[in-house]
SELO-849627 format. One record per residue (C-alpha): residue in three letters; x, y, z. Coordinates in steps of 0.25 Angstrom, whole numbers, plus 5000, padded with zeros to 4 digits. Layout:
BEGIN
ALAXYZ/...
REM end
This chain:
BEGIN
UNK523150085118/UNK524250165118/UNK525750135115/UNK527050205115/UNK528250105108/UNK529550155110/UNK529350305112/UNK530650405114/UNK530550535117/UNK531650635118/UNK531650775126/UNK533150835122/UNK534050735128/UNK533250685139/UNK532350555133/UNK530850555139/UNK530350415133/UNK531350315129/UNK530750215119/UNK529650215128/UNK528450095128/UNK527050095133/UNK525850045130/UNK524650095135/UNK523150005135/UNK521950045135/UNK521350075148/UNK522550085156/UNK522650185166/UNK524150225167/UNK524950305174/UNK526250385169/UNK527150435179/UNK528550495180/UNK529250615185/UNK529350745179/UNK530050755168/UNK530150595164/UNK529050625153/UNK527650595156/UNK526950695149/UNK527850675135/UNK527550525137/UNK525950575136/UNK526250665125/UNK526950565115/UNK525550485121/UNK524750565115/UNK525350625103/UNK525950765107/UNK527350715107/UNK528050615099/UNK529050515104/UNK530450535098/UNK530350385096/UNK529250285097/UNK527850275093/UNK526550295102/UNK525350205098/UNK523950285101/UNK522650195097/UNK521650265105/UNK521150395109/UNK521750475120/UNK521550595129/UNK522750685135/UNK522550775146/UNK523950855147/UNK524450925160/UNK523951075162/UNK522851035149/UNK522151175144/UNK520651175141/UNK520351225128/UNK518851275130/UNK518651265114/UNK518851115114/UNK518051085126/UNK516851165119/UNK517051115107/UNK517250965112/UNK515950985121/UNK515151005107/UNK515150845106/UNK514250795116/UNK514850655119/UNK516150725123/UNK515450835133/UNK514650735139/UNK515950655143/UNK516550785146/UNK515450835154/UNK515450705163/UNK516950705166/UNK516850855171/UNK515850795181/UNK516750675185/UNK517750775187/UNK516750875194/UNK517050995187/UNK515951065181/UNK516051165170/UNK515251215157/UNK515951335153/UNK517051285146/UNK517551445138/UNK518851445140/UNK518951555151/UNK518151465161/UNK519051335158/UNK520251425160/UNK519551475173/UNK519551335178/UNK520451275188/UNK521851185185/UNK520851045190/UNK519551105181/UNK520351105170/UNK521050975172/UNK519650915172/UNK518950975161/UNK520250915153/UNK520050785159/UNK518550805156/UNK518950835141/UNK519950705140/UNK518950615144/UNK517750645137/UNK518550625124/UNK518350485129/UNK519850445127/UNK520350305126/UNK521650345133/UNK521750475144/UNK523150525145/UNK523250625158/UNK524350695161/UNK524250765174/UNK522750745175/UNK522850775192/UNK523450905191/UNK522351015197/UNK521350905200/UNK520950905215/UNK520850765222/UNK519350755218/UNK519750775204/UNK520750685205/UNK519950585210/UNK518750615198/UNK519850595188/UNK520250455194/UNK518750395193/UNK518650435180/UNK520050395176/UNK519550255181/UNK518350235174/UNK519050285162/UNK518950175150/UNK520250225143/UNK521850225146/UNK522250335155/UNK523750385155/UNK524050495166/UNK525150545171/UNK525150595183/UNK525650615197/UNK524650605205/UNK524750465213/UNK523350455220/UNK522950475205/UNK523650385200/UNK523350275208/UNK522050305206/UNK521950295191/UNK523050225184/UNK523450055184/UNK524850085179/UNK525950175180/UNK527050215167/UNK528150275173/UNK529150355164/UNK530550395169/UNK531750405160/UNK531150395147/UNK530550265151/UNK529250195153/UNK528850105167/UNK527650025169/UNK526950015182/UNK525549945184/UNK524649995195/UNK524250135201/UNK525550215206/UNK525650165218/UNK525750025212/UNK526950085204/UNK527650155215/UNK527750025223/UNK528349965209/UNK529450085208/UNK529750065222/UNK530049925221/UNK530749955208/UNK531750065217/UNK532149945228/UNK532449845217/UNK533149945210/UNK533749995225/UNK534149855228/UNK534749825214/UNK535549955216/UNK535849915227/UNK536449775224/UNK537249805212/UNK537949925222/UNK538349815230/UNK538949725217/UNK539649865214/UNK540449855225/UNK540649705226/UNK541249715210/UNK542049825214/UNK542849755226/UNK543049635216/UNK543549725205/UNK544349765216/UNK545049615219/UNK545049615205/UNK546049725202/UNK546949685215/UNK546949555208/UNK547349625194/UNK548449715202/UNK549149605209/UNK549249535196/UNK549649645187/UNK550749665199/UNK551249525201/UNK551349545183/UNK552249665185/UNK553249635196/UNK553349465194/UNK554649415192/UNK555649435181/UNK556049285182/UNK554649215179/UNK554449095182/UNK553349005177/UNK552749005189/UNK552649175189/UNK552149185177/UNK551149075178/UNK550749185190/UNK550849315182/UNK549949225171/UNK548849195184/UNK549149355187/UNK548749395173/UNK547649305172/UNK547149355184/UNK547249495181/UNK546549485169/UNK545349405176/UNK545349515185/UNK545249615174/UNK544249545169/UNK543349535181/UNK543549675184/UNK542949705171/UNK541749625173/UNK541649685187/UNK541649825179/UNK540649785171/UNK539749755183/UNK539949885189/UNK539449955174/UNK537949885175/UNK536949995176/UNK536049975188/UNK534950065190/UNK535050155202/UNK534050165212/UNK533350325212/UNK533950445219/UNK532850495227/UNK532850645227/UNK532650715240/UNK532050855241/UNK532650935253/UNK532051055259/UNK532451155268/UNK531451245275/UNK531951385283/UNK530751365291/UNK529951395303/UNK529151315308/UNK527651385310/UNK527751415325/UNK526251375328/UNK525551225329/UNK524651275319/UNK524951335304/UNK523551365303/UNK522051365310/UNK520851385302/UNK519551435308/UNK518151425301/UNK519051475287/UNK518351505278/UNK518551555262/UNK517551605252/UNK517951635237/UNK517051725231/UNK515651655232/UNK516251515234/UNK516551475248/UNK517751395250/UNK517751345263/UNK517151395275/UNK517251355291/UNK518551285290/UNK519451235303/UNK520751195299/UNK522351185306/UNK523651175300/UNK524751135310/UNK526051175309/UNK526851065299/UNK525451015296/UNK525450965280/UNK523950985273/UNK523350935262/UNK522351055256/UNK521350985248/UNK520151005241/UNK519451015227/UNK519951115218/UNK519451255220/UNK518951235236/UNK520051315240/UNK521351255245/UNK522251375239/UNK521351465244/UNK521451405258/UNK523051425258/UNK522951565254/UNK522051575265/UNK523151495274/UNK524151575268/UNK523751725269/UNK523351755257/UNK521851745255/UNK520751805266/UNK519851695273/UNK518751685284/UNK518751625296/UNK520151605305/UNK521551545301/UNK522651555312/UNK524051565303/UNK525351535309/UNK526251675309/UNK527451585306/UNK526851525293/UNK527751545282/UNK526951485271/UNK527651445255/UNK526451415244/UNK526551355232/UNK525451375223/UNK524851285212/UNK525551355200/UNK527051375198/UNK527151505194/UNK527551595202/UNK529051535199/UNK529851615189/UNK529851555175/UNK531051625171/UNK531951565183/UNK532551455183/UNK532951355195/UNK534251415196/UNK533851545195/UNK532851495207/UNK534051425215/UNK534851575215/UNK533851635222/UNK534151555236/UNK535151545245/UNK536051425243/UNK535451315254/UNK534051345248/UNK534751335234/UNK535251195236/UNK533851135241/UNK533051235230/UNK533951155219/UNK534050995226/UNK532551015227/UNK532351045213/UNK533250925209/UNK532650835218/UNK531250855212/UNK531850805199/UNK532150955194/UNK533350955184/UNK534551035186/UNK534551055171/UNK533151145172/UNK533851215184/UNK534051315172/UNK532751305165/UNK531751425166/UNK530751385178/UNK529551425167/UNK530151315158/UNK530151205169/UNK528951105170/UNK527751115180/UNK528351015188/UNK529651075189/UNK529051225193/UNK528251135203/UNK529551075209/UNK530251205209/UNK529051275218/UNK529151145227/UNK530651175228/UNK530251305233/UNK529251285244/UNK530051175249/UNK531251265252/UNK530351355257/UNK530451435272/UNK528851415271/UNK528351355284/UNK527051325276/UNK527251255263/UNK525751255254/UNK525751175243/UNK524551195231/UNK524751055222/UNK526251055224/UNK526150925217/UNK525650965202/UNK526650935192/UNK527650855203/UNK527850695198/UNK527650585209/UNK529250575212/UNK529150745216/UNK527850745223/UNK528550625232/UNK529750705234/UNK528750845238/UNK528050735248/UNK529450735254/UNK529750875256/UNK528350895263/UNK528350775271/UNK529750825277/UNK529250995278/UNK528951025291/UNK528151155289/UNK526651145286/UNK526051115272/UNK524751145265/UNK524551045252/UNK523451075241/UNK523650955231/UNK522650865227/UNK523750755226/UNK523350655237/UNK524450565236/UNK525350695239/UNK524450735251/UNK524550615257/UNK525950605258/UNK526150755262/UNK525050815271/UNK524450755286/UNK523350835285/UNK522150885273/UNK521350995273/UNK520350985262/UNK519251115257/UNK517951035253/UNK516551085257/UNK516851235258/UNK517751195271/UNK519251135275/UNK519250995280/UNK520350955290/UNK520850785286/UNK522150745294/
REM end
């Protein structure tokens, strides 16, 4: 079991845990989720020990694994862990659940290794530990959609607690049986798979909507009784000041009702006031991203025609034989296990790497690419520098963009090498959606996005009206943003609509 009681945790002014409770039971497979930003990988760290809370205590009474984001393999302590024979035969067995196969483990060769090999060799390492409690941030970035689902099986049949954060939704509603969502220091719970909780948030928003709702309608009914109320409190502060000098009994039995009156009416406004004061919770802004594309359409029906393509690397063959057509506005998905060759396929669509076979190319393709990695931005730039460099009208979208994908004006001034992945991420995105590019490709534009940005990026996809080429292994993502898939398995591209 594992327990946080009232944890605080502080970051300068801005409070990322407040008084914070959570109790986690053995066996549970929870899911933490939360924009960027709301603290999901501090709330792992005080977890596990790398942080302390500023308040609070966190109960630990069993033994715990932690794969971190990014993790680096250390060569020396998989060696040296090897030496014990109950832990490299578990280690050994989860590398073939997760169908990599290695034996060298120097250095040099793990650092040689893909960004999805290494993922899984760290799983590998977690688990044969044999944990009581797996704590996973990330653990989906770089796997391919077969890796993903290897993970799943195994996460299922696993004995102990497992914790991931992760914004993956497939894999989430694969693995996990309840949902902890942190957002302004505070901790929700949410039982069932993500889908499960989104119904629950969604419901939460209409009641929330309709409560909104009623109490803007009691504000403006309070208000037009305040209003007979102070017309009541002028008339009788009038007949006060300009009665008669003779007073008869009868007048000031009047003026006595007028003061009377008043002061009722004083008083109701008041309690009126005090109505208007109550705190209601408003309903979310959603943020709208807007693009505007100085394009031309490709002039053709068809982006490109493949003919009996074909592509060999060195020894290895990585398809051959291949027919395949992207029309004009078309929106694919490129997938395939790691390494088959999806990148090398778009520098092939793309002009930049030599092929066999035939591939008509539109002549009015104007294709933009972003790439994996983020760094071909400058690190020394800020957003404003950035914003300087565009006329106006692309200024405006370049900066409501950023803002709408939850980018804070106050790190407009913070060098883009100090910025978080997910923030570069949102930067490039910004970029290619204000692109002149007829063709947009896009290699795992989702890595490092939260749920609430990938929804907004489906958005701006679904409204482009040039053609896309997706390589994610985010299936949840692919659904909601391509109409057709070509997938490289088997040395060759297959065509699914």
């Amino acid at each position: 079991m594992m327990q946080l009681h009232k944890v605080t945790k502080e970051f300068g002014n801005k409070i990322v845990l407040d008084n914070a409770n959570l109790i986690i039971y053995d066996g549970e497979k929870i899911g933490i989720i939360g924009d960027n930003g709301q603290g999901k990988s501090t709330l792992l760290d005080i977890m596990v020990g790398n942080q302390q809370p500023d308040e609070g205590k966190v109960i630990v009474d069993n033994k715990f694994g932690f794969l971190q984001q990014n993790a680096k393999l250390n060569a020396d302590d998989i060696l040296f862990r090897l030496e014990d024979g109950v832990f490299s035969n578990q280690f050994f067995m989860y590398l073939k659940q997760l169908d990599i196969s290695i034996n060298d483990f120097s250095q040099s060769r793990l650092d040689s290794l893909s960004c999805g090999e290494r993922t899984k060799i760290a799983i590998a390492t977690i688990l044969a530990n044999s944990p009581d409690t797996l704590i996973l941030d990330e653990p989906t970035n770089h796997l391919d959609l077969n890796g993903k689902q290897k993970l799943v099986e195994i996460l299922n049949n696993y004995y102990g607690a497992v914790i991931l954060v992760s914004h993956d939704i497939d894999f989430l509603n694969g693995t996990i049986h309840k949902i902890i969502e942190i957002k302004d220091g505070k901790l929700s719970e949410y039982y069932g798979n993500y889908d499960d909780y989104y119904a629950q948030k969604e419901n939460e928003k209409l009641s929330i909507a309709r409560e909104y709702e009623k109490h803007q309608k009691k504000i403006k009914d309070i208000n037009r009784q305040i209003e007979v109320y102070q017309r009541a409190m002028a008339i009788s502060d009038k007949k006060a000041r300009f009665g008669s000098k003779e007073r008869t009994c009868d007048v000031l039995t009047q003026d006595a009702r007028a003061s009377s009156l008043s002061r009722f009416a004083a008083s109701r406004v008041s309690k009126l006031r005090q109505e208007l004061d109550k705190d209601v919770q408003r309903p979310e802004h959603e943020h709208l991203i807007t693009y505007k594309l100085k394009k031309e359409d490709i002039k053709t029906r068809f982006a490109f025609i493949a003919e009996d393509l074909g592509k060999v690397l060195g020894d290895k063959v990585l398809f051959e034989h291949a027919n395949f057509s992207i029309e004009n506005g078309d929106k694919v998905a490129l997938i395939g296990d790691n390494g088959v060759g999806k990148t090398t396929l778009i520098n092939i669509l793309t002009g930049k790497t030599d092929y066999v076979g035939k591939l008509y190319v539109a002549p009015s393709i104007r294709p933009c690419v972003m790439q994996q990695d983020i760094y071909d931005l400058d690190f020394n730039q800020t957003i404003n520098d950035m914003s300087r460099m565009y006329d106006k009208d692309y200024r405006t979208h370049f900066i409501k963009n950023l803002c709408s994908m939850d980018i804070d004006k106050s790190r407009f001034d913070t060098p883009i090498g100090k910025l978080s992945s997910g923030e570069k991420m949102r930067i490039k995105l910004t970029q290619i959606i204000l692109s002149d590019a007829n063709l947009i490709v896009l290699d795992e534009p989702t890595n490092h996005l939260d749920i609430a940005n990938k929804k907004y990026l489906e958005k701006v996809l679904s409204g482009y009206s040039g053609t896309i080429i997706i390589i994610s292994h985010d299936k949840d993502f692919l659904q909601n943003t391509t109409n057709k898939t070509l997938e490289i398995k088997n040395n060759t591209i297959l065509v699914k609509s």
